[in-house]
N, C-alpha and C positions, 0 to 999 in steps of 0.2 A: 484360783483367780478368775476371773470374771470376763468372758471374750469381747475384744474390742467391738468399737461400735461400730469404725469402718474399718477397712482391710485394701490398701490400695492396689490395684492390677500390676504385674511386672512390666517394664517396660517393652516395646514394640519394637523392629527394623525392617525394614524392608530391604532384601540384599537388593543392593545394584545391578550385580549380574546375573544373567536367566539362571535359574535353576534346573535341574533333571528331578521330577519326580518318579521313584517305583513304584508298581501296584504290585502286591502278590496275590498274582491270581490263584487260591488255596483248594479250586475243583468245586466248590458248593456250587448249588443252583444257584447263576441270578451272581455269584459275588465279584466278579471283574465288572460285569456290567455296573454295579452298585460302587464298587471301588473305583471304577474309572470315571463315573459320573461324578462323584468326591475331588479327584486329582483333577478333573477341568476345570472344576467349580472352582479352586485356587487361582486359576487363571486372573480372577477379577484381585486377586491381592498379593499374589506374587507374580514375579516376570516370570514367565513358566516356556526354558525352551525346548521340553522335549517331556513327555508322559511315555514311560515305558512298561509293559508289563512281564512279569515277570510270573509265569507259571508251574505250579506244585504239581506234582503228578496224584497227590492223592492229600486229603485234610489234613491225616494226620503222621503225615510224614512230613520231621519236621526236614528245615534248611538247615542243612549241614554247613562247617566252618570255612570252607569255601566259597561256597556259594553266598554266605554271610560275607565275605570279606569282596568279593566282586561287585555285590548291591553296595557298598559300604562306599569303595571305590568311583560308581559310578553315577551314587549319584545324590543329592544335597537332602532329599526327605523321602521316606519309606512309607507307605499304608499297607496295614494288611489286617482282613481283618480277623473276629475270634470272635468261636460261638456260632450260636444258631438264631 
């Protein structure tokens, strides 16, 4: 079949109440500076009450299930990034 011609965007909300954004800072050169500039930059489109970071002790050590379950906890949107 044949792909449509348009394809309409999902809809949008802006929550009401501020949000908590995480950064995980993953230890690369440059990447919380990079991530944290990303989670201000939300500022203009979400109510953003608080940017926290959140630091790896090494790239490729991942977040264990705890640690997954207290970001999860605390807070409404996660960045982190991957790759080089």
């Amino acid at each position: 079949a044949a792909a449509p011609d348009h394809v309409p965007m999902a809809a949008r909300s802006v929550p009401a109440e501020p949000v908590t954004i995480t950064v995980i800072d993953n230890s690369k050169p440059n990447a919380k500076a990079l991530l944290s500039y990303i989670a201000e930059g939300m500022r203009d489109r979400l109510p953003v009450a608080d940017v926290v970071v959140h630091s790896k002790s090494a790239a490729g050590k991942p977040i264990d299930a705890d640690e997954a379950e207290m970001l999860a906890a605390r807070s409404h949107l996660v960045i982190s990034g991957l790759g080089d």
